[in-house]
C-alpha positions as CSV (number, residue, x, y, z in Angstrom):
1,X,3.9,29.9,0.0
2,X,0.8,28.5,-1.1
3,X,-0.5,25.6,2.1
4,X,-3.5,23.7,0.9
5,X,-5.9,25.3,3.3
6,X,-4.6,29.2,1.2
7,X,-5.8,27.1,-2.2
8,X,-8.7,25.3,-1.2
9,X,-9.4,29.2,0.2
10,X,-8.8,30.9,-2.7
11,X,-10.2,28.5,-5.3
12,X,-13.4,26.7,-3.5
13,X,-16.5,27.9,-5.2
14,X,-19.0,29.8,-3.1
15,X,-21.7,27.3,-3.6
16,X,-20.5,24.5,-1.5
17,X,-22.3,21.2,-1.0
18,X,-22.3,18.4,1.6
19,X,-20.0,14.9,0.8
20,X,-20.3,11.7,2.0
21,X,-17.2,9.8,1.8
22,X,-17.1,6.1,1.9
23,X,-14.8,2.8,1.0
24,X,-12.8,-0.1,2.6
25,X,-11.7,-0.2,6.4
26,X,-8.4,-1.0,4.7
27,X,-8.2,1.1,2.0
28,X,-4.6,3.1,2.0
29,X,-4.2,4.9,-1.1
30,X,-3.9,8.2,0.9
31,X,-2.8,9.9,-2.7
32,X,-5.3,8.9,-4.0
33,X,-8.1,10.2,-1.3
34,X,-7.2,12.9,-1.4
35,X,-6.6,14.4,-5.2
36,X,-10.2,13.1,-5.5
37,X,-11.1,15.3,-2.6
38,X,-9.0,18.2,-3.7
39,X,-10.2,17.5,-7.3
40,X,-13.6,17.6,-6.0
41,X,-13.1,20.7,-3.3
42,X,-11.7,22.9,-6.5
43,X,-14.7,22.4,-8.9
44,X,-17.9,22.1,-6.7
45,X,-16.8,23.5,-3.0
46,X,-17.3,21.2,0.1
47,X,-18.8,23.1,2.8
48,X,-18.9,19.5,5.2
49,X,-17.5,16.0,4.6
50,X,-19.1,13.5,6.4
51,X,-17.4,10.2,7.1
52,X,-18.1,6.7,9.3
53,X,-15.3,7.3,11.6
54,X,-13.6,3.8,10.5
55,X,-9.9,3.6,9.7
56,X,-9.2,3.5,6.5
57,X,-10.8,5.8,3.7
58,X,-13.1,7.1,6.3
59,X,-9.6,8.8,8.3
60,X,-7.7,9.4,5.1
61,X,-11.1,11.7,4.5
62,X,-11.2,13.3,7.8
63,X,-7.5,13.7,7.6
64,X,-8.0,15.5,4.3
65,X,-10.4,17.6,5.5
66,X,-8.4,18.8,8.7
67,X,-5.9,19.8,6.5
68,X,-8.3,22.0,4.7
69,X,-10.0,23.6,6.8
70,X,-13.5,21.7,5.9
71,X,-15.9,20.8,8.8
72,X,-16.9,17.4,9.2
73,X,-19.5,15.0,10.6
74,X,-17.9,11.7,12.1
75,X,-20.5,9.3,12.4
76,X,-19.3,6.1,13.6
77,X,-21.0,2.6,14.0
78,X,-22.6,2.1,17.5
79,X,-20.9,-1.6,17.8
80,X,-21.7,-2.3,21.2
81,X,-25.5,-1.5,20.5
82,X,-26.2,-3.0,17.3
83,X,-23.6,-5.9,16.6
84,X,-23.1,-6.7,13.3
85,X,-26.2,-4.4,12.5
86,X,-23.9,-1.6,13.3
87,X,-22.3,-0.7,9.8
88,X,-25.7,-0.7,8.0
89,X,-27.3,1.5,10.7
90,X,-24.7,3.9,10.5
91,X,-24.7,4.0,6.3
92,X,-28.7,5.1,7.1
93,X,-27.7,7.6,10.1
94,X,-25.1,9.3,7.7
95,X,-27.7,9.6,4.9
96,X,-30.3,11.7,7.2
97,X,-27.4,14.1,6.9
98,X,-28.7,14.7,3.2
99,X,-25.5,14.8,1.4
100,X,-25.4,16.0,-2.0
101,X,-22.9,14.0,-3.6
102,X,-21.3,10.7,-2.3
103,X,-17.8,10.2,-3.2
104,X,-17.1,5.8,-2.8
105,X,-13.5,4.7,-2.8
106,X,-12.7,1.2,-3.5
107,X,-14.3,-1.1,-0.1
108,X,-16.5,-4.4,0.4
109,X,-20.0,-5.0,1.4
110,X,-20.2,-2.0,3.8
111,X,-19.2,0.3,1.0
112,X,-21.8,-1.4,-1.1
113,X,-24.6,-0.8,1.1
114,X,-23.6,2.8,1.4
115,X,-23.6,3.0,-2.3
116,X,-26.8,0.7,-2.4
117,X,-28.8,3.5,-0.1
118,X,-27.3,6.3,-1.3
119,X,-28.9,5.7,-4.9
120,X,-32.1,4.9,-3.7
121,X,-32.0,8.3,-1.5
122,X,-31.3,10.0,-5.2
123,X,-27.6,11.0,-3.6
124,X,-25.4,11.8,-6.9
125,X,-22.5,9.0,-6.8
126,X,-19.3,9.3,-7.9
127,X,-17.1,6.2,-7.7
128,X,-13.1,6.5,-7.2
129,X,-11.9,4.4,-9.2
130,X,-8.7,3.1,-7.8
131,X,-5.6,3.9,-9.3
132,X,-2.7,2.0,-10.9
133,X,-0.5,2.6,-8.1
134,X,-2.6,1.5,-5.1
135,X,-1.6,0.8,-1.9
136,X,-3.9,-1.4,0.1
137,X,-3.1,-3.2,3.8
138,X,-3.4,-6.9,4.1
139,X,-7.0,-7.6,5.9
140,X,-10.3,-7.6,4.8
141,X,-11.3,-5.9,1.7
């Protein structure tokens, strides 16, 4: 029997690289998340996702990444430091992490300033489009 973590094995490229995953708190397309990881995982290796530690696509990403056997950097937002400061601190915190590749599933302003900072750090962005059969929670985008 052939469990993800056997495939990613057996197919990952040796050359891996370092992804930063981003998108909405209330993002829930968990099919989605993670054929785009998979996808991703198969053609260009991931040796380490990092992620924001926030529900949504952040944990659908972590999730993905326990199942296949990929480390990964949670870097949450220090709230009761920073306030509302907290999101965009954390966006710069995961970028001294110097991800390769930055992999943005649908989100709102947060995701945008991850995008936003990722290009000026010369990151290579890929953008998830969302797919026709989304599922997304009620809340904010």
């Amino acid at each position: 029997m052939v469990t993800a973590l056997s495939a990613a094995r057996r197919f990952a490229p040796a050359d891996k690289v370092k992804v930063l995953v981003c998108g909405g708190r209330d993002y829930a397309n968990k099919e989605h998340v993670w054929s785009t990881l998979t996808d991703f995982h198969m053609k260009n290796g991931i040796d380490i996702l990092i992620q924001g530690g926030a529900p949504g696509a952040d944990r659908l990403a972590k999730t993905w990444a326990d199942q296949y056997g990929v480390h990964h950097a949670d870097v949450p937002a220090l709230w009761d430091f920073y306030s509302k400061g907290a999101g965009p601190r954390r966006n710069s915190a995961m970028l001294l992490l110097q991800p390769d590749f930055l992999i943005a599933f649908p989100g709102g302003n947060g995701t945008a300033d991850m995008i936003s900072k990722a290009t000026k750090a010369g990151v290579k962005i890929a953008r998830a489009a969302e797919q026709q059969t989304s599922q997304r929670t009620e809340g904010k985008p």
